[in-house]
N, C-alpha and C positions, 0 to 999 in steps of 0.2 A: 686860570679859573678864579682862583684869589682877587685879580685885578679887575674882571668882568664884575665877580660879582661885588664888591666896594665901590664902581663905579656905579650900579644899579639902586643900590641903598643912596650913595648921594643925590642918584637924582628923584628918589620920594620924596626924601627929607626936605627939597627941597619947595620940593609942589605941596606937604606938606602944610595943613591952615596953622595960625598963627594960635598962641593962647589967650589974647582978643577975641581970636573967630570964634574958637572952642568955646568960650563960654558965653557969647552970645549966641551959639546956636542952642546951646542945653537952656538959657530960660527961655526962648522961642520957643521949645518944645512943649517946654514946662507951660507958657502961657495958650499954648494950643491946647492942651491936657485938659486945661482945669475951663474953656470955652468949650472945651465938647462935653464935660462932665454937668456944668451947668445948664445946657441945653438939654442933654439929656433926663434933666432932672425934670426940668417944667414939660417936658412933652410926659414923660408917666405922671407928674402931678395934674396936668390936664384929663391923662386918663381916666384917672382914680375920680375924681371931679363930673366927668362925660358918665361913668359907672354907678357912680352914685346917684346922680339924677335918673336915670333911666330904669334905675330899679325902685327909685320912691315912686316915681309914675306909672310902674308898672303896679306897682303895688294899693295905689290910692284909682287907680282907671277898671283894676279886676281883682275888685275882694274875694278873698274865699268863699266858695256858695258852702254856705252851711245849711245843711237839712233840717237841724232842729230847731225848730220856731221860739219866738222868744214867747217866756210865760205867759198862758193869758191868751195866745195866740195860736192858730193852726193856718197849715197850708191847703189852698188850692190852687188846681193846677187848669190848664185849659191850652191844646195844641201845642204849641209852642215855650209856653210861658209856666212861670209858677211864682205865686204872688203869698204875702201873709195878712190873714185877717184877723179880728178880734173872733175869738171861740164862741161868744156869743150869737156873733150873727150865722145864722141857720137858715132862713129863710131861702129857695130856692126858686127864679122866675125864668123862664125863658122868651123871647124877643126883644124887641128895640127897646132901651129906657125910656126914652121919654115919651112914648107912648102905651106903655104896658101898663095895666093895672093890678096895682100889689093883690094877690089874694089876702093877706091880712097888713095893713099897712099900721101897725103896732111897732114893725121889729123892720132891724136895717137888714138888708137882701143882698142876693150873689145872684149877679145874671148873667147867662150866657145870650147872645145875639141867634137867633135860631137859624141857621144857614141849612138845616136840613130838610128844608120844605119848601123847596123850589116852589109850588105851585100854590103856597098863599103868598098876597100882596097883603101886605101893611102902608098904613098911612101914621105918618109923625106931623099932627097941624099944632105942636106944641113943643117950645125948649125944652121942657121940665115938669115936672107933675106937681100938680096943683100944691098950692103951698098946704090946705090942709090935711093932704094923703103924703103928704113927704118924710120921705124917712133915705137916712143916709143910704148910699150901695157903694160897691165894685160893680162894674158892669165888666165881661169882656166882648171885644169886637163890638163895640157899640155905634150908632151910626154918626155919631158926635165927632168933627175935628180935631185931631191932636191941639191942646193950648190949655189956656183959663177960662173959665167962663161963670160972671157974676150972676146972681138970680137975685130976687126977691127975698126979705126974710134974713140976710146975710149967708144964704145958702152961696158955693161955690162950688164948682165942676170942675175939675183937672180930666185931662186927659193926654195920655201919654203912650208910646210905640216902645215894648220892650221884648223882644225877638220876635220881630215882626207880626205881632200882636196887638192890638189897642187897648188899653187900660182906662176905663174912665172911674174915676170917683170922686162921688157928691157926698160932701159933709159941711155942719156947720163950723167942725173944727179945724182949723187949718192943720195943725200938729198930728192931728189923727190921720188925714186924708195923704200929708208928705209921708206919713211913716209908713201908711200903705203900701202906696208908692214908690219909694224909698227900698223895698223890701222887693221888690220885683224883681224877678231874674229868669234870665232864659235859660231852657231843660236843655241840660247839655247830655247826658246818656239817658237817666231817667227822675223822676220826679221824685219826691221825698217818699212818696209810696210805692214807689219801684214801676212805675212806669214809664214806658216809654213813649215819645212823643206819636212816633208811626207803629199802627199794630203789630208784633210778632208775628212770625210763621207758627202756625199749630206744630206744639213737640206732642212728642208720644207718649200716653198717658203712662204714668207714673203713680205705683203705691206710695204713698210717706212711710218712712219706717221708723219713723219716732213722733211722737204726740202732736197734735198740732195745737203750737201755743198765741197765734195770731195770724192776723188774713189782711189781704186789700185788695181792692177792687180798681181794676182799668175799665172805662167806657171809653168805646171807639164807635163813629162815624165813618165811614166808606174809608176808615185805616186810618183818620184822626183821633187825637187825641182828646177826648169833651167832659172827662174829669176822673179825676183820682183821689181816694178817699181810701180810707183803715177803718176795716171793721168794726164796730164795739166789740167787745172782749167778750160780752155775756153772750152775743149772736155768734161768735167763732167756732163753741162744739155742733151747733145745728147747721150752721153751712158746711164746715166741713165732714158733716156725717151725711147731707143730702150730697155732696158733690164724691163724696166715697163709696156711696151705697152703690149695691148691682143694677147693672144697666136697666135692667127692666121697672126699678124702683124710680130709677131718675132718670128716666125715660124723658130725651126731648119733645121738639113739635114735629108731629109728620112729614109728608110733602103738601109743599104751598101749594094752595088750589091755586089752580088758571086765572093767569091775569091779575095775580098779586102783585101788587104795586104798592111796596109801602117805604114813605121819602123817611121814616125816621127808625127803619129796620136796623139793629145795631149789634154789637159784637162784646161783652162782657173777657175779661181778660180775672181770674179769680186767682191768686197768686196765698197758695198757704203758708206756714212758714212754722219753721221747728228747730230753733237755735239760728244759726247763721245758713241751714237749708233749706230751698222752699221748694212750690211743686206748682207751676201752672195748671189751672184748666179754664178750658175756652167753654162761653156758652154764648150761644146766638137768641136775639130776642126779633121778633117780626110782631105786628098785628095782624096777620094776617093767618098764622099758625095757632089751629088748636091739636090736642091740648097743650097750653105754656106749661115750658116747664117747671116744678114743683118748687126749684129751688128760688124760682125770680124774686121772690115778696122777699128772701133774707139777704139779695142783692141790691134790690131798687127802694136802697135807703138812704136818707144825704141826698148829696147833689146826684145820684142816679135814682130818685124815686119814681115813681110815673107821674106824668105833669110836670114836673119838678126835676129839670130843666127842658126832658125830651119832648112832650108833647102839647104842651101847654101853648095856646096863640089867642092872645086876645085882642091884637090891632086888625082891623078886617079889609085895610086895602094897601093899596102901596106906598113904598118908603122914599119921604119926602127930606132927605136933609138938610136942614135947614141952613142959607147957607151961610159962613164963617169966613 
């Protein structure tokens, strides 16, 4: 056993690497170590580099929607879209720009395109409204081309598509007109006034059980959205004492006589509100229903007044786009 195994040891020793080989294989290892460490390094510095771009892009392509407007400034909203204008402008039109005429052309306007009167034609035999009725606007859904467009006067038209929307506006200022613009952003759950783009389902009416300290109005179009506005403050205890009164006090419209047909019949979304709780109520408006109910006059104010954007048509035949 002694002899077996000293023969077996000699013949390791002798197959056995040399200490030449032994130390040429230990920096071979060493020089493969520090080739995989290196590689490894630029493939995470590539990372970090791939990471960093992708989130400054994300960052500079989907700013934060902020709801509150910059000073000076309020929001409207319309379908899809919600844009910021100067607080100033008030003035409410409905139909095509460039063929409407301002009811007081003093003050710059917010127009909606009237899309709910299928059965008037309008006619556009003009870009733009005469240079001495002109006064700056936002239009939405205007019948205008997305692009630029020069007038007369140094007046300029932009028009632009921001959630599936058209934006047009006319100012002399350029800075004024990009910052419109610029401010545009598509209603992603709901508007700065809490609406949503598509009408709610009617909830079940609900008492408030704490004061109500502010209100805002949703107008809907066959379940569109055609504008959203905040109460005044001094109109908020009288709306909400007509929309809380017993039913028999605020009592709606009857049943529609036969063969009512009215394209601009619309749906009021009244949202009150009492700290961070609020309280839907739905009211329906027809022309075609009497008696309206009591509370419409402290609804249809702003951009839902009557005329002003719902009913008002002053082009009298059909709509000629001019083409671009």
């Amino acid at each position: 056993m002694e002899r077996l195994l000293a023969d077996s040891l000699a013949k390791h020793a002798a197959d056995a690497p040399t200490d030449a080989q032994l130390l040429e294989r230990v920096h071979s290892r060493l020089r493969r170590r520090r080739t995989h460490r290196t590689i490894g390094a630029v493939v995470v510095a590539a990372a970090v580099i791939a990471t960093a771009f992708t989130a400054s892009h994300g960052l500079t392509s989907r700013p934060p929607v902020s709801q509150a407007p910059a000073p000076g400034w309020r929001w409207e909203s319309f379908k899809t879209v919600q844009v910021q204008v100067p607080s100033s402008w008030t003035q409410y039109i409905s139909g095509p720009a460039p063929c409407t005429t301002f009811a007081n052309s003093a003050v710059p306007t917010i127009g909606r395109l009237n899309g709910w009167s299928v059965s008037r034609e309008y006619t556009c035999t003009t870009p733009v409204i005469p240079l001495t009725r002109r006064q700056p606007y936002l239009w939405f859904d205007d019948v205008q081309a997305p692009g630029i467009k020069q007038y007369d006067g140094g007046w300029t038209e932009e028009t632009r598509v921001v959630g599936g929307v058209k934006l047009s506006v006319l100012t002399k200022d350029d800075a004024l007109r990009r910052k419109i613009l610029d401010s545009a952003q598509p209603i992603n759950d709901t508007d700065p006034y809490g609406c949503t783009p598509k009408q709610p389902a009617p909830q079940p009416a609900s008492t408030p059980t704490a004061q109500i300290t502010s209100a805002s109005i949703c107008e809907y179009w066959q379940g569109s959205l055609i504008a959203g506005s905040s109460v005044p403050s001094d109109k908020v205890p009288a709306l909400s004492g007509q929309l809380l009164a017993p039913p028999q006090v605020r009592s709606g419209p009857g049943p529609l006589p036969a063969g009512c047909q009215d394209p601009a019949a619309r749906t009021y979304v009244v949202i009150l509100r009492a700290g961070d709780r609020t309280w839907p109520f739905t009211v329906s408006y027809t022309t075609c229903a009497r008696p309206l109910p009591p509370v419409l006059p402290l609804i249809q104010l702003g951009p839902h007044k009557q005329f002003q954007p719902a009913d008002m048509f002053d082009p009298v035949k059909r709509i000629t786009p001019l083409a671009r």
